[in-house]
C-alpha positions as CSV (number, residue, x, y, z in Angstrom):
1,X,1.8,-24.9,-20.0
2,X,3.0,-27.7,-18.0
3,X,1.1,-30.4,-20.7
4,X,2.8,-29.0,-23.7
5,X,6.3,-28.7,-21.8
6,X,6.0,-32.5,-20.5
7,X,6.2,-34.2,-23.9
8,X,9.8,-32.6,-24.8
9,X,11.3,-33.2,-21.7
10,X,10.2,-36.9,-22.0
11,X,11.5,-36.8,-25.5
12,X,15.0,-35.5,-24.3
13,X,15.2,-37.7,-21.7
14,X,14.1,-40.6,-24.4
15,X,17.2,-39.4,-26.3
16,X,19.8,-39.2,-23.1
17,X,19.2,-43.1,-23.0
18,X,19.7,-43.8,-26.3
19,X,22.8,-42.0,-26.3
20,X,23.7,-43.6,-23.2
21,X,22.7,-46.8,-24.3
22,X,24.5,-46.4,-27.6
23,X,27.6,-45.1,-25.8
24,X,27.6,-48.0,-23.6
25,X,27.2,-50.4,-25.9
26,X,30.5,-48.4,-28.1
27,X,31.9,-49.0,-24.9
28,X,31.6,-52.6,-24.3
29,X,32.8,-52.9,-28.1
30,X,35.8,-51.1,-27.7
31,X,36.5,-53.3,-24.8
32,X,36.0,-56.7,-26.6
33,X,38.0,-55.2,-29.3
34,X,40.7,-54.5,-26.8
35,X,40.8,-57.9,-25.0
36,X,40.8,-60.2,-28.1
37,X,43.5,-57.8,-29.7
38,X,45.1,-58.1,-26.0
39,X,44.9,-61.9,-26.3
40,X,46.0,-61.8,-30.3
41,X,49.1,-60.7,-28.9
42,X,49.2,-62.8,-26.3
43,X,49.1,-65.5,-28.6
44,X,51.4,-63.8,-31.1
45,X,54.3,-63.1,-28.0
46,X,53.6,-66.7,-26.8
47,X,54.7,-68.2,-30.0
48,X,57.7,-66.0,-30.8
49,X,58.6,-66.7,-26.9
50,X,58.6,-70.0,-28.0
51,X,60.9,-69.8,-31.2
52,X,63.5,-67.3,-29.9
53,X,64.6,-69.4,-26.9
54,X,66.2,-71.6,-29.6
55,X,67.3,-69.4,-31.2
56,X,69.1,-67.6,-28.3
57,X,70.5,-71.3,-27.4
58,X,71.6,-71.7,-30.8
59,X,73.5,-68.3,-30.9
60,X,75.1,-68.9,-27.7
61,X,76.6,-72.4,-28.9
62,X,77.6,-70.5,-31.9
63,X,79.7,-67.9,-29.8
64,X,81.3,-70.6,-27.2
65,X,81.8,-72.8,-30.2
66,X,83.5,-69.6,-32.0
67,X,85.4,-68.7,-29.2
68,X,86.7,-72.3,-28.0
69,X,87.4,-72.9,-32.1
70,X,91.1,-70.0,-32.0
């Protein structure tokens, strides 16, 4: 009994690390994913930072300009 109820255990467990292999390797995906969308961004905020500042500066010369102008 114990011979023929060894071999399916061993098989189970055989398929618990696969899973867990398979799961932890989904896992470590979904992390990259996450960081180089994170740093996409990033990148993405970085340069609109960089373009709105003039345009902020812009706008506010507009108004004093406007409101010095009546």
């Amino acid at each position: 009994c114990t011979c023929t109820n060894e071999p399916p255990t061993l098989s189970n467990s055989d398929d618990n690390n696969v899973t867990a292999i398979i799961s932890s390797l989904v896992a470590v995906i979904v992390i990259l994913a996450v960081v180089v969308f994170g740093m996409l961004c990033y990148r993405q905020s970085k340069k609109k930072d960089r373009f709105l500042p003039r345009d902020y500066e812009r706008a506010a010369v507009a108004e004093v300009v406007a409101a010095e102008k009546p």
